[in-house]
C-alpha positions in Angstrom: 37.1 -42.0 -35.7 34.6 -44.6 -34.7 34.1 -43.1 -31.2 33.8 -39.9 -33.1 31.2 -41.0 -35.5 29.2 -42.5 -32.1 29.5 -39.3 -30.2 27.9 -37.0 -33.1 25.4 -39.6 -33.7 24.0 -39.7 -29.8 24.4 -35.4 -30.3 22.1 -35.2 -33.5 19.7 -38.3 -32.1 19.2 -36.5 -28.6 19.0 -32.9 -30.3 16.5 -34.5 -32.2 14.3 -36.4 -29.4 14.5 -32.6 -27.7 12.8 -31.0 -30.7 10.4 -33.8 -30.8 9.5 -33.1 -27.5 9.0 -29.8 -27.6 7.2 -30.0 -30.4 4.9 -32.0 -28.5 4.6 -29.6 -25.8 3.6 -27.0 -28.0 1.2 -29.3 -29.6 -0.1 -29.6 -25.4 -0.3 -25.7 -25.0 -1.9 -24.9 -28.3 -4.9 -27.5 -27.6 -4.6 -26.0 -23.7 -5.2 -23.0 -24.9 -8.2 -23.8 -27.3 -9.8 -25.8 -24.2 -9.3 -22.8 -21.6 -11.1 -20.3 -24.1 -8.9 -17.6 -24.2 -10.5 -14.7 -25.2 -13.5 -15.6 -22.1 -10.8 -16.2 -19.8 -9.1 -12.8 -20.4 -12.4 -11.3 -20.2 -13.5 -12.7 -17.1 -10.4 -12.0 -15.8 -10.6 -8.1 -16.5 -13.7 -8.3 -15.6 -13.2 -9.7 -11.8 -10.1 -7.1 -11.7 -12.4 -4.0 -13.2 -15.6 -5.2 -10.8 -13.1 -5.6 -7.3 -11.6 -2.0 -8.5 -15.3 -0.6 -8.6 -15.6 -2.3 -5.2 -13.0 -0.9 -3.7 -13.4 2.3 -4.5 -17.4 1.8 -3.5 -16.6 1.2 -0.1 -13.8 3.5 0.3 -16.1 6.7 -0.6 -18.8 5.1 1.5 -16.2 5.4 4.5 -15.4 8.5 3.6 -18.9 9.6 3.8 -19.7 8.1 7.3 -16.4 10.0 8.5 -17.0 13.4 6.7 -20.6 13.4 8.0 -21.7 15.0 4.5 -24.9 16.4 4.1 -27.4 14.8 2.1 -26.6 17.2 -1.3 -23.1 16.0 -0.5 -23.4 12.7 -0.6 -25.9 12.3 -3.3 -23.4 14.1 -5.8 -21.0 11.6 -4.7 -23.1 8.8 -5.7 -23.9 10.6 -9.0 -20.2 10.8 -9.5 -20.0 7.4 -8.6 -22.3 6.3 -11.3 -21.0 8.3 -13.9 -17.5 7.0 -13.5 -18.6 3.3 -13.5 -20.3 4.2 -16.7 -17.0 5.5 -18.0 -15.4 2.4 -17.0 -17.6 0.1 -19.1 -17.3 2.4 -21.8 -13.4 1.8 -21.5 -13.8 -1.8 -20.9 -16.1 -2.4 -23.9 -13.2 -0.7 -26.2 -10.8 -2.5 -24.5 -11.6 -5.7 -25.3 -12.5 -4.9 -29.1 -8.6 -3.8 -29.1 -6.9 -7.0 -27.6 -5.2 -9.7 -29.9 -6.3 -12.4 -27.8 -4.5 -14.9 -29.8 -1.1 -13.2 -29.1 -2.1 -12.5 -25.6 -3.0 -16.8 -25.5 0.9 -17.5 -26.8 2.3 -14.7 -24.7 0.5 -14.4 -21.4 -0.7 -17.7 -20.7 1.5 -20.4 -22.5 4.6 -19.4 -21.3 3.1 -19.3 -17.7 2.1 -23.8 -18.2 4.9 -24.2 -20.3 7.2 -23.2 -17.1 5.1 -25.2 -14.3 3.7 -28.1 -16.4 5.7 -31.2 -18.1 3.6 -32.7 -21.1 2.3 -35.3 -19.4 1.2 -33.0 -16.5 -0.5 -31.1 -19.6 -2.1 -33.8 -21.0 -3.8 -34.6 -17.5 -4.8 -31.0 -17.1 -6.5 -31.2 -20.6 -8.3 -34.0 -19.9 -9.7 -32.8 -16.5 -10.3 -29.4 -18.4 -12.4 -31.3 -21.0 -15.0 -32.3 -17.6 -17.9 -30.5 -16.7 -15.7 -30.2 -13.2 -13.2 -28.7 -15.2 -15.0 -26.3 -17.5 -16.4 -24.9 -13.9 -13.5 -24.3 -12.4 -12.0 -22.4 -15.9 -15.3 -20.2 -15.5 -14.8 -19.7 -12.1 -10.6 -18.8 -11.9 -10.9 -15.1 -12.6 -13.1 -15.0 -9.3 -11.0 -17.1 -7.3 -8.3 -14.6 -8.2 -8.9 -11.2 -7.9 -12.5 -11.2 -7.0 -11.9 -13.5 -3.9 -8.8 -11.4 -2.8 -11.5 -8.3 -3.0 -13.6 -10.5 -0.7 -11.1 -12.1 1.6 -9.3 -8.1 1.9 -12.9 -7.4 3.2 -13.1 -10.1 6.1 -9.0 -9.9 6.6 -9.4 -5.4 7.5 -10.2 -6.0 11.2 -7.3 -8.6 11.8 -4.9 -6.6 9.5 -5.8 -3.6 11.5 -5.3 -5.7 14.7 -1.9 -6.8 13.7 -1.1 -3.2 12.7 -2.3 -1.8 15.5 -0.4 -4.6 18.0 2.9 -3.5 15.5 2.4 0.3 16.9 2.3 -0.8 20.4 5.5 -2.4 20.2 7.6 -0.1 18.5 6.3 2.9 20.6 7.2 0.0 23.5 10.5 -0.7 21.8 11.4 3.1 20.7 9.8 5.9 22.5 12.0 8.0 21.5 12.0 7.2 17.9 8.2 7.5 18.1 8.2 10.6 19.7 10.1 12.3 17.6 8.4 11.2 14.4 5.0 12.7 15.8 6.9 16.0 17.2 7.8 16.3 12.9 4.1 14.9 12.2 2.6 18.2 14.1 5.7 20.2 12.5 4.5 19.5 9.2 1.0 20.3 9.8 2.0 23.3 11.6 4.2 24.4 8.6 1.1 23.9 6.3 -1.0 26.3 7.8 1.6 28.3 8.1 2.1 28.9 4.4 -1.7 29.9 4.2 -1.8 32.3 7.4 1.9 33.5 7.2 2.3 33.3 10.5 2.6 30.6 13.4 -0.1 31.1 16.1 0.6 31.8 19.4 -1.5 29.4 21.5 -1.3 26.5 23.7 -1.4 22.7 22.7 -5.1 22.3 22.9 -5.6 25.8 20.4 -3.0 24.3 18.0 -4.9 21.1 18.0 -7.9 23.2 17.0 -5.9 25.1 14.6 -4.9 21.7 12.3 -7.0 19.4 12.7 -8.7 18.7 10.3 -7.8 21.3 7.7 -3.8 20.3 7.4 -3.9 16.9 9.2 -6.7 14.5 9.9 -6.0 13.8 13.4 -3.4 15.7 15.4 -0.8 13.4 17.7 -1.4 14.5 21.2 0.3 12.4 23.4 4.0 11.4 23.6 4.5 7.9 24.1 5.0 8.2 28.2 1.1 9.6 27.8 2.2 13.1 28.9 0.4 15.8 26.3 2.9 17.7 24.1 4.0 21.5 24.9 3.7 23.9 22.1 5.0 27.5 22.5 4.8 30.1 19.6 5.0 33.4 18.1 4.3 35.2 14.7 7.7 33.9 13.8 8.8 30.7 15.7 7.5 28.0 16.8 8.6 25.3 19.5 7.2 21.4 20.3 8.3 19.9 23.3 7.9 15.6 24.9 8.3 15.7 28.2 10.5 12.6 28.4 10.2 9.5 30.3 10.0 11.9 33.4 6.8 13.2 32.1 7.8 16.6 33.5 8.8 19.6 31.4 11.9 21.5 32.3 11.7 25.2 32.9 13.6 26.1 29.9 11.6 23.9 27.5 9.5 26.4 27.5 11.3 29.2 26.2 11.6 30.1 22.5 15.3 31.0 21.3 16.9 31.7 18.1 18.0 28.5 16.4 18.7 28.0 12.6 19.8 25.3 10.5 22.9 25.5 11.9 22.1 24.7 15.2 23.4 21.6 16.6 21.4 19.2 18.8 22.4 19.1 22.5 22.3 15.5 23.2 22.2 14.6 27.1 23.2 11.7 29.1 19.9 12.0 30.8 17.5 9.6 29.8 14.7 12.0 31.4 15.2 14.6 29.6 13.0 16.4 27.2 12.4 16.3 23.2 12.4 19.8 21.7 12.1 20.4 18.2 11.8 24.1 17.0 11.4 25.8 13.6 12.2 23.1 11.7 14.9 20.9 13.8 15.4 19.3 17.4 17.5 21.5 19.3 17.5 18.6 22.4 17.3 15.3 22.7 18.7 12.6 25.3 21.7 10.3 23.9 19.6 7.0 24.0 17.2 8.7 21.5 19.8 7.8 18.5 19.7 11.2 17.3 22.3 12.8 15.7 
């Protein structure tokens, strides 16, 4: 009974150091909170996000200028619709803010966030340093630390991202020719199947017409080249159509360029021959060698 009495004692004494200790914590986040300004932080914050949006989109019509080569009417109407949309997006921001319970989005958003990755005494440091002129700086300065210098830093990082893409492509074309191959056979396919919805037709033309044909109306740039650098074969009529890789070989059979009925029945004739050329026609590859991984 004694042991008993001990053992619920140590319970309702420990339950009760626990309460005290959150309440403590809460005591920590509610004066965090009051320090950190909430309703300037979230405004800042939306701000940076809103401002690095605007950015973004900024330079992404500029480069779509410079490659369209638009006239000067052109572009000028771009820049008017440039200005009347960031003038829609302070409108949208002003009303924004009048709307948000920044109180509940304080307990919510941001106490949860220090209550999981600070203890109280962690908190009470953080308050203090908070309460310095070092402190109040760098709670003025977060939003644009955040997004605004991942706007900046996604500025300065394009040319090594597109590097490191570029470097990715090599090595998979390297790795799977094949593979690659065949996706840019489908990627003219699907171009070629645009224009034909338009003209109701296909054209009947060599590679370099077809190139002139798509691009850039149905596909921004046309893939000319297999990955063995040999240019791709395209045969066609009013009603079929027929792109052929050369292979590793980088010669074309005879028979690659002949058109011949095929539906979606038609199985693929895989080959043995490693040489041997890719032929996708009206809608599915007819031929393929085995070490393609087609099925």
């Amino acid at each position: 009974m004694k042991r008993a009495l001990v053992l619920l004692l140590t319970v309702v004494l420990s339950q009760s150091a626990f309460a005290a200790e959150r309440d403590e914590k809460q005591a920590l986040l509610a004066e965090l909170l009051e320090v950190l300004d909430v309703k300037a932080l979230t405004q800042a914050s939306f701000d940076s996000l809103f401002d690095g949006m605007a950015e973004i989109e900024r330079q992404s019509m500029g480069s779509l200028s410079s490659e369209a080569d638009l006239s000067e009417e052109d572009r000028l109407a771009m820049e008017e619709g440039l200005a009347a949309q960031k003038k829609q997006m302070e409108e949208f921001r002003n009303r924004l803010y009048t709307r948000i319970d920044y109180v509940a989005y304080g307990e919510q958003v941001y106490a949860p966030l220090f209550d999981r990755h600070f203890s109280a005494d962690e908190l009470r440091g953080l308050i203090a340093f908070l309460k310095t002129k070092p402190g109040q700086k760098l709670t003025a300065t977060l939003p644009e630390l955040g997004f605004g210098a991942f706007v900046r830093g996604s500025q300065l990082m394009q040319e090594a991202a597109q590097g490191a893409a570029d470097e990715l492509a090599a090595e998979e074309k390297r790795k799977h020719p094949w593979r690659t191959a065949m996706a840019d056979m489908r990627t003219i396919a699907s171009a070629l199947e645009a224009r034909a919805t338009d003209e109701n037709s296909y054209p009947d033309v060599n590679f370099e017409g077809l190139s002139a044909l798509l691009s850039p109306v149905y596909i921004r740039t046309l893939p000319e080249t297999d990955p063995w650098g040999t240019r791709f074969l395209y045969v066609g009529n009013a009603e079929h159509y027929r792109i052929v890789s050369a292979g590793a070989d980088r010669r074309f059979e005879w028979s690659a360029r002949q058109l011949e009925a095929v539906d979606q029945s038609t199985q693929i004739r895989l080959t043995d021959d490693a040489d041997a050329d890719i032929i996708f026609q009206d809608g599915i590859f007819t031929q393929a060698p085995r070490a393609s991984g087609a099925q």
